[in-house]
C-alpha positions in Angstrom: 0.0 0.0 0.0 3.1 2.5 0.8 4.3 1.8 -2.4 1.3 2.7 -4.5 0.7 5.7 -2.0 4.7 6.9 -3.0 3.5 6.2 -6.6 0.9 8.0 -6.6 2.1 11.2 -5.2 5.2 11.0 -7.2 2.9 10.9 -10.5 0.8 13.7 -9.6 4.0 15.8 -8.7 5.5 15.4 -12.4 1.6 15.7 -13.9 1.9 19.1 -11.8 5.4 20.1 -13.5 3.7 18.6 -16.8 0.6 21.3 -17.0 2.7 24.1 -15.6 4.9 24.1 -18.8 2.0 23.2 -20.9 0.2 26.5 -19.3 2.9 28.7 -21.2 5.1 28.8 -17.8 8.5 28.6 -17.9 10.0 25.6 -17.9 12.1 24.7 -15.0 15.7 25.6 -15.3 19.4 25.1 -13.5 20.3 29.1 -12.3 23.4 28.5 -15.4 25.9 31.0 -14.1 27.2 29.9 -10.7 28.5 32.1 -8.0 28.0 35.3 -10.7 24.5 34.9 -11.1 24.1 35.7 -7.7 26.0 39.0 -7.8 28.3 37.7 -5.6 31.5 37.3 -7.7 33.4 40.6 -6.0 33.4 38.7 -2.6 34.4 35.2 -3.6 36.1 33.4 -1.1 38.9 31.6 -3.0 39.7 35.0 -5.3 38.6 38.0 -2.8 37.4 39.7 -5.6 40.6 39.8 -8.2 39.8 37.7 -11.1 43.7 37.1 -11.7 43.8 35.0 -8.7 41.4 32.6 -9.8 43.0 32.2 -13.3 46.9 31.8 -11.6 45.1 29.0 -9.4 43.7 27.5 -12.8 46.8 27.5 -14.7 49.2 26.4 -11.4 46.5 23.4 -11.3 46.3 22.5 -15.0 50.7 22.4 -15.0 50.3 20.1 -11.8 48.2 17.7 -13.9 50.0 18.3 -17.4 51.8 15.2 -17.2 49.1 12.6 -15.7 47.8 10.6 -18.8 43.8 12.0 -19.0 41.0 9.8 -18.0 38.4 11.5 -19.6 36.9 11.4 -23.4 35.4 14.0 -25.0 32.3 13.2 -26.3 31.7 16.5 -28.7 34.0 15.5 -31.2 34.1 13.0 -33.0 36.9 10.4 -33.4 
């Protein structure tokens, strides 16, 4: 009986979402911009606001890892 209760309230949950969009609402959405969308990229914790710190850390990161054979594939191109 749980089972078909938890069912059942899942399906009306996504029938919800379903007639929302269908209503000409706008779809749901990730926020797609990360500590900046929030209008708090002058106080960021790991730059404190100077941009060039964050892109020193990148590069000093990407050289540590330049010689490690990569593990990863990537799937936008093709082979």
């Amino acid at each position: 009986m749980v089972w078909l209760l938890a069912f059942g309230v899942m399906l009306v949950m996504v029938a919800g979402m379903a007639i929302g969009v269908m209503m000409g609402r706008k779809p749901i959405a990730g926020s797609c911009g990360g500590i900046g969308a929030t209008g708090l990229d002058s106080s960021c914790g790991i730059c404190g606001g100077n941009a060039e710190r964050c892109e020193e850390a990148s590069k000093v990161a990407q050289a540590a890892y330049a010689d490690k054979p990569v593990q990863a594939r990537d799937a936008t191109k093709v082979d």
